[in-house]
Backbone as JSON, one array per atom type, in Angstrom:
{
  "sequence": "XXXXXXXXXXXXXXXXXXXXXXXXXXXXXXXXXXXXXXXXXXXXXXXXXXXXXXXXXXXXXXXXXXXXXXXXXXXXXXXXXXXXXXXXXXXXXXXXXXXXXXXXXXXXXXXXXXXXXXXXXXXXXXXXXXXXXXXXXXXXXXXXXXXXXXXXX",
  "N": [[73.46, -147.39, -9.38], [72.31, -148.75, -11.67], [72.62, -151.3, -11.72], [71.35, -151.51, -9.47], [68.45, -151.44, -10.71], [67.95, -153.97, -12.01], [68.09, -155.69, -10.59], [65.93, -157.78, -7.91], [65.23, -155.73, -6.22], [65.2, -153.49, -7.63], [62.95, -151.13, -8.47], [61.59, -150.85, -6.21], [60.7, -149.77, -2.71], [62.79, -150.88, -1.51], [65.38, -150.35, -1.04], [67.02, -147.28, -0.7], [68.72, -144.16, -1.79], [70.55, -141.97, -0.22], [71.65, -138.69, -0.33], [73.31, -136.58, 1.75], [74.52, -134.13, 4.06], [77.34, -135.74, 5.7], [77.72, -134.99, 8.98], [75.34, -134.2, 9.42], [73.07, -135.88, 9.35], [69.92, -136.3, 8.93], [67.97, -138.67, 8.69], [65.87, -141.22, 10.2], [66.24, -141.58, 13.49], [67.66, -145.0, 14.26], [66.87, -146.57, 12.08], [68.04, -147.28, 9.55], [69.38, -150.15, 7.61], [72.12, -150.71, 6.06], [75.04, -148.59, 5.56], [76.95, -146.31, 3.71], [80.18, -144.76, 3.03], [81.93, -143.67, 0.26], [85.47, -143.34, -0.13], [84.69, -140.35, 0.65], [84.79, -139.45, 3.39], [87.12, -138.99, 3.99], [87.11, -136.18, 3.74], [85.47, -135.1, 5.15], [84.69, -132.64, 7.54], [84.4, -132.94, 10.5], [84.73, -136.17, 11.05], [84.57, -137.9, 13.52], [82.19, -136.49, 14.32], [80.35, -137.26, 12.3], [80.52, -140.33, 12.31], [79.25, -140.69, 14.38], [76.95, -139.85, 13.79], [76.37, -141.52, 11.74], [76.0, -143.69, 13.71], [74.0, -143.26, 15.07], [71.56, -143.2, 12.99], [71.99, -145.86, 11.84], [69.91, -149.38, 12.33], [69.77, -151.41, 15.45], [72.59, -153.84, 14.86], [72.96, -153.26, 12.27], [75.17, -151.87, 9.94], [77.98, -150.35, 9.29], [80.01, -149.39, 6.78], [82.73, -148.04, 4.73], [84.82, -147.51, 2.63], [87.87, -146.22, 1.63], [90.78, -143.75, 0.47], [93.84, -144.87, 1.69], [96.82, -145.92, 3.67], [100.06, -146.67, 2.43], [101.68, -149.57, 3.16], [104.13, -151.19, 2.39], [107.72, -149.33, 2.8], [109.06, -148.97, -0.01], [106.82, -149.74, -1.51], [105.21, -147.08, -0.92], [107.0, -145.3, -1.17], [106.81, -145.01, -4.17], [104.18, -144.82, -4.69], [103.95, -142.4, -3.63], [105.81, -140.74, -5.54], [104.32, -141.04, -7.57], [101.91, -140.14, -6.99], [101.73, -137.24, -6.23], [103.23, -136.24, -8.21], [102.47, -137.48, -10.94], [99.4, -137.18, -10.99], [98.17, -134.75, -10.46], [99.52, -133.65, -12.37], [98.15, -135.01, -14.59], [95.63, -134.44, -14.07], [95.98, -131.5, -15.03], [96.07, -131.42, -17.94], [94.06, -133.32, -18.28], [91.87, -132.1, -17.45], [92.1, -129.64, -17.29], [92.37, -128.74, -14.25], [94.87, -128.64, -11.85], [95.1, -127.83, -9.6], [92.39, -128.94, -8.19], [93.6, -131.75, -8.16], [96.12, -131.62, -6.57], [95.1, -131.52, -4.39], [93.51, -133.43, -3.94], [95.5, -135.73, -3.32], [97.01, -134.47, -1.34], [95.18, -134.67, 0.33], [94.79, -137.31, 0.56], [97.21, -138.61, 1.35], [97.36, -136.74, 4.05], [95.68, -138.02, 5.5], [94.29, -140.49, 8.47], [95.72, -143.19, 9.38], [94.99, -146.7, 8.65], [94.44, -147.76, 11.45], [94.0, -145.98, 12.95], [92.02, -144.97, 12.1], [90.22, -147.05, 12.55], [89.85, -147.1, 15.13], [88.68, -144.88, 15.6], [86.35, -145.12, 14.64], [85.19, -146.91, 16.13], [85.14, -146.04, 18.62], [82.36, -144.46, 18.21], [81.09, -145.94, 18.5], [80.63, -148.4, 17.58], [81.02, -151.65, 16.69], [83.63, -153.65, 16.37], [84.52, -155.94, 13.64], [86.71, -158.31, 13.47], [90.26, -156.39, 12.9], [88.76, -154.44, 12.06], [89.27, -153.24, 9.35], [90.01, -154.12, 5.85], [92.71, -154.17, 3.89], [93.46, -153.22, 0.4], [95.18, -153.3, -2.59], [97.61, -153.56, -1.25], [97.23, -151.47, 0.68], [96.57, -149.19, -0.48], [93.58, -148.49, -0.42], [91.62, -148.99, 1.62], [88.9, -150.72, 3.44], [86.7, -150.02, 5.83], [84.6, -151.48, 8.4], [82.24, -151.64, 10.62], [79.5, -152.47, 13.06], [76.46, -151.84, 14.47], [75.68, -152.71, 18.21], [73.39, -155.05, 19.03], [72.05, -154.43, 21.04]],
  "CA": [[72.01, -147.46, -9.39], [71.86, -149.11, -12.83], [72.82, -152.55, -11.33], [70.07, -151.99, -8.61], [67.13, -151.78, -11.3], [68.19, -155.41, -12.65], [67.72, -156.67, -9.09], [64.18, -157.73, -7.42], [64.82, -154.6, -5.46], [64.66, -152.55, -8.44], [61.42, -150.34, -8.66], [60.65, -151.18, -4.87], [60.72, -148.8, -1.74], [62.95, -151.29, -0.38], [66.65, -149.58, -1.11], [67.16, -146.06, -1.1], [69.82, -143.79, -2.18], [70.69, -140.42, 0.38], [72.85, -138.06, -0.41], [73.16, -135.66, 3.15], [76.18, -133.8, 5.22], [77.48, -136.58, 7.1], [77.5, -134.95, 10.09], [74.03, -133.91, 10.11], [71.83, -136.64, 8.96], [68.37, -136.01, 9.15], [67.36, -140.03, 8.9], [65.11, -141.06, 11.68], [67.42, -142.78, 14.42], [67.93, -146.75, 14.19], [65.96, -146.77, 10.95], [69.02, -147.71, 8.14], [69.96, -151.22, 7.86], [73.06, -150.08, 5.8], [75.33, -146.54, 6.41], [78.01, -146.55, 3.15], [80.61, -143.56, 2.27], [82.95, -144.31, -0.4], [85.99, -141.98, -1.14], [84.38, -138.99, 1.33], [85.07, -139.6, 5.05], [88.48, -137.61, 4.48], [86.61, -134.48, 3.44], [84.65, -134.8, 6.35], [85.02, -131.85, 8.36], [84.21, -133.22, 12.15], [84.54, -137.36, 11.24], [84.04, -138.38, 14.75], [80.62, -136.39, 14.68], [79.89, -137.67, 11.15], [80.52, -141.09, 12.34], [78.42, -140.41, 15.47], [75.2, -139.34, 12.78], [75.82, -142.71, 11.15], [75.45, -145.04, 14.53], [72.68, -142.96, 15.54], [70.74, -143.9, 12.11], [71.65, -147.04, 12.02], [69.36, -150.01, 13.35], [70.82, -152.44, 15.62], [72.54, -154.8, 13.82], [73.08, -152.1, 11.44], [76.72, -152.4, 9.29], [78.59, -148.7, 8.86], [81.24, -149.59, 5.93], [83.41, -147.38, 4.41], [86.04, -147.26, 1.12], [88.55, -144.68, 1.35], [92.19, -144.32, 0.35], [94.58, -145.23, 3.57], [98.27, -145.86, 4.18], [100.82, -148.18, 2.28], [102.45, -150.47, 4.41], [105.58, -151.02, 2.32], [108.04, -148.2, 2.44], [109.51, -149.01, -1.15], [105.8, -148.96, -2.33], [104.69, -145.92, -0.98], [107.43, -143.91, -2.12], [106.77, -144.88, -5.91], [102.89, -144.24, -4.97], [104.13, -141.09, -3.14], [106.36, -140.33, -6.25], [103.79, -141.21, -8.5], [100.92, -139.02, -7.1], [102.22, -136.27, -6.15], [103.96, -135.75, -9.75], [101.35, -137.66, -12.48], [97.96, -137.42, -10.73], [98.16, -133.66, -10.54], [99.83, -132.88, -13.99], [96.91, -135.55, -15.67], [94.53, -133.23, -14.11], [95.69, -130.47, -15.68], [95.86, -132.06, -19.08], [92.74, -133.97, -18.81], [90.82, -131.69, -17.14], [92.45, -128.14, -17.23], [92.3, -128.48, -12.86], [95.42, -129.36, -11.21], [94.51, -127.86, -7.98], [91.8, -130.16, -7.56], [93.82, -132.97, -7.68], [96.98, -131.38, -6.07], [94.22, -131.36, -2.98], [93.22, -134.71, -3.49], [96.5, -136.1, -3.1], [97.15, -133.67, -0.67], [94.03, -135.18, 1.54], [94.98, -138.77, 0.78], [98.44, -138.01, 2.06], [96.88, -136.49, 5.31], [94.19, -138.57, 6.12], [94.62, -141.47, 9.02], [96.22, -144.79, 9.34], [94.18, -147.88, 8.72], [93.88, -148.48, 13.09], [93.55, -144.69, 13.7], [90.6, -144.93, 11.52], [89.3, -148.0, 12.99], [89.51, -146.33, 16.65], [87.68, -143.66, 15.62], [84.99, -146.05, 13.98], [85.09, -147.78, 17.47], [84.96, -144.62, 19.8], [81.39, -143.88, 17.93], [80.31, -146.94, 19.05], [80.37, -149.35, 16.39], [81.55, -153.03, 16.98], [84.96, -154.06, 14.67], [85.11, -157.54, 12.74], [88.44, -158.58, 13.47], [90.7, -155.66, 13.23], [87.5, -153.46, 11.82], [89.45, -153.36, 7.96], [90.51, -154.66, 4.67], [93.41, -153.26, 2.76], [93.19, -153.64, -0.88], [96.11, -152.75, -2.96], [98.71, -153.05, -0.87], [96.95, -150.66, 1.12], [95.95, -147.98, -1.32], [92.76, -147.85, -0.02], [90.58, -149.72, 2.55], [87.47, -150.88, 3.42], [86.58, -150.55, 7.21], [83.38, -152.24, 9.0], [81.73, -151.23, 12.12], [77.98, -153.27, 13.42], [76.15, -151.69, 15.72], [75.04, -153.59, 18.68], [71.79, -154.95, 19.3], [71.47, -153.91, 22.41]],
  "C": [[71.5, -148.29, -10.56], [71.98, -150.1, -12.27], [71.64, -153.02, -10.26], [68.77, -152.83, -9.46], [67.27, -153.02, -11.82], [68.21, -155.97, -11.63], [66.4, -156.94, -8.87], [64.2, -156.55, -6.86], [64.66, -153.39, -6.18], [63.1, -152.29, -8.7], [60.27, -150.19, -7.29], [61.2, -149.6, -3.77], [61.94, -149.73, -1.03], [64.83, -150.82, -0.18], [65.93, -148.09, -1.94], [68.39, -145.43, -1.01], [69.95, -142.06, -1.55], [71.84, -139.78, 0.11], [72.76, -136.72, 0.77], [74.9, -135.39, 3.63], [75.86, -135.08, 6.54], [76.96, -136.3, 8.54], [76.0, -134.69, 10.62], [72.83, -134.54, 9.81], [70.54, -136.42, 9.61], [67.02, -137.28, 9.16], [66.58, -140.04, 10.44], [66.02, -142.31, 12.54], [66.93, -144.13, 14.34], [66.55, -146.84, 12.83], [66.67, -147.33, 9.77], [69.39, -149.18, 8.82], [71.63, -151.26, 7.16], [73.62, -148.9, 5.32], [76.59, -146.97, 4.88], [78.27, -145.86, 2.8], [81.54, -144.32, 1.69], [84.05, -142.76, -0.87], [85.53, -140.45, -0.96], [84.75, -138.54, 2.0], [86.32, -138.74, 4.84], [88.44, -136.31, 4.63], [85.62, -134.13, 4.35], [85.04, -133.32, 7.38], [85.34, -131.68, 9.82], [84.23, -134.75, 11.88], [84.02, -137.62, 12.48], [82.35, -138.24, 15.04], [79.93, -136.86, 13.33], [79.65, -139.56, 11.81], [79.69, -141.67, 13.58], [76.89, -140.27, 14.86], [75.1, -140.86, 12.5], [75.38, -143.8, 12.07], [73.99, -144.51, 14.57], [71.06, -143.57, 14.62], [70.25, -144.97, 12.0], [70.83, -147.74, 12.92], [70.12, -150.95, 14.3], [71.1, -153.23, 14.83], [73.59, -154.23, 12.33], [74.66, -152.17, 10.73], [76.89, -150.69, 8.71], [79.62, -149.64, 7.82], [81.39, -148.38, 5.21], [84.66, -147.27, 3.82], [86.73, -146.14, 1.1], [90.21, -145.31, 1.43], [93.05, -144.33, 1.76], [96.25, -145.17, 3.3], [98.99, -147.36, 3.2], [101.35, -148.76, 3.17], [104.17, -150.58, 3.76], [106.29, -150.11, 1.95], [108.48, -148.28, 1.1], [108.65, -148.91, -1.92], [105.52, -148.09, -2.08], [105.43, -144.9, -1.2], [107.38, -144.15, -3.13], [105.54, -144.29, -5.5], [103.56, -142.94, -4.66], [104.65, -140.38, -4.08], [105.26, -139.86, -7.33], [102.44, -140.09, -8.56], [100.99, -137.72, -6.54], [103.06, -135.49, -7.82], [102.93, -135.88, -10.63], [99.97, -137.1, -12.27], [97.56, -136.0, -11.07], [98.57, -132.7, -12.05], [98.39, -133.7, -14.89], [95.68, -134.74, -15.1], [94.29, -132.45, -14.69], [95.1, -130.57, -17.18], [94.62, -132.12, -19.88], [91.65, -132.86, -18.51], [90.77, -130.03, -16.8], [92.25, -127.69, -15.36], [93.39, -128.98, -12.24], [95.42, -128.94, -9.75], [93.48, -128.44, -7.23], [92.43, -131.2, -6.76], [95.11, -133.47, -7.09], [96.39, -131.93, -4.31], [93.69, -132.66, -2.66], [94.43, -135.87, -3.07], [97.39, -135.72, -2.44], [96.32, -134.62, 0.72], [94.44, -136.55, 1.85], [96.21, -138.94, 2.15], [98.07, -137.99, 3.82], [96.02, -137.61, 6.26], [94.81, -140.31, 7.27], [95.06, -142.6, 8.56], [94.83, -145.88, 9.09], [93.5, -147.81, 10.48], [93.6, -147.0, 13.09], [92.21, -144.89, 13.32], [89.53, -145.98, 12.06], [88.59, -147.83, 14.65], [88.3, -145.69, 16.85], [86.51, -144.49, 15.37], [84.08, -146.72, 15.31], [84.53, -146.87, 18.54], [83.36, -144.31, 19.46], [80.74, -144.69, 18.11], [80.08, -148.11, 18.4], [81.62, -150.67, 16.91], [82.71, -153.39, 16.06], [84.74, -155.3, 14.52], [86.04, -157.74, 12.91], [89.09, -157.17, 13.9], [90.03, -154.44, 12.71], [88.09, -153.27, 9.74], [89.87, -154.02, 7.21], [91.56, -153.78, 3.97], [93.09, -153.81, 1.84], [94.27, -152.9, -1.74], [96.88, -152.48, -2.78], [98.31, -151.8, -0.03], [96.54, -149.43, 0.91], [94.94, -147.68, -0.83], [92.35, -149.59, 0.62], [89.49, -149.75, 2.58], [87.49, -151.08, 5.11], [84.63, -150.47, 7.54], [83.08, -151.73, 10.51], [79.84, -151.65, 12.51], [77.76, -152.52, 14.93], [75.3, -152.46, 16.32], [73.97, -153.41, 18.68], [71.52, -154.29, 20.55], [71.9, -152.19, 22.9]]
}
């Protein structure tokens, strides 16, 4: 939000900032020009109907994106990541933050949570248009960025 107010769109009506249960947005249908979770969608409880709230919002046109951690692709990296967070992430919790069941659970969720294409299916199934193959890895696949436009029509 600090980077907004140093924009022209700082101090205007013309970006706003919602914080709502996915699944049950309360926006007025086709009214958002952009839908963005970062680092949530796994903790979603019903995705499909979360991702069903966000077409509905959106206007045509409308761009769903979404940042969340995903799948390595190479097996020799993802067992160091797999080594790595499953062992450090969870002990520097405790450490840093006296919680390692937090972040036993977050590395727990990552773990769980869909493939890159499962995720893009689902993105697809709710009605949303893909760019190419609908994502971006980034990191070797650590985490993604997937895209979904809903049509105009």
């Amino acid at each position: 939000r600090r980077s907004l107010v140093e924009t022209s769109y700082g101090g205007t009506d013309r970006i706003s900032f919602i914080v709502q249960n996915a699944e049950t947005l309360d926006a007025i249908p086709n009214s958002v020009d952009l839908y963005t979770i970062s680092f949530g969608v796994r903790n979603v409880t019903n995705i499909p109907t979360a991702l069903k709230s966000a077409h509905r919002v959106l206007k045509p046109g409308g761009v769903f994106a979404c940042l969340e951690f995903s799948k390595v692709r190479l097996a020799i990296l993802d067992a160091i990541y797999q080594r790595y967070s499953f062992s450090v992430i969870p002990m520097m919790g405790q450490l840093v933050a006296g919680d390692r069941d937090s972040n036993q659970y977050l590395v727990e969720s990552i773990k769980m949570f869909l493939s890159q294409e499962e995720f893009a299916k689902m993105v697809e199934e709710a009605g949303f248009m893909l760019p190419g193959k609908g994502f971006e890895e980034l990191t070797f696949g650590v985490a993604s960025i997937w895209k979904g436009v809903k049509s105009l029509h």
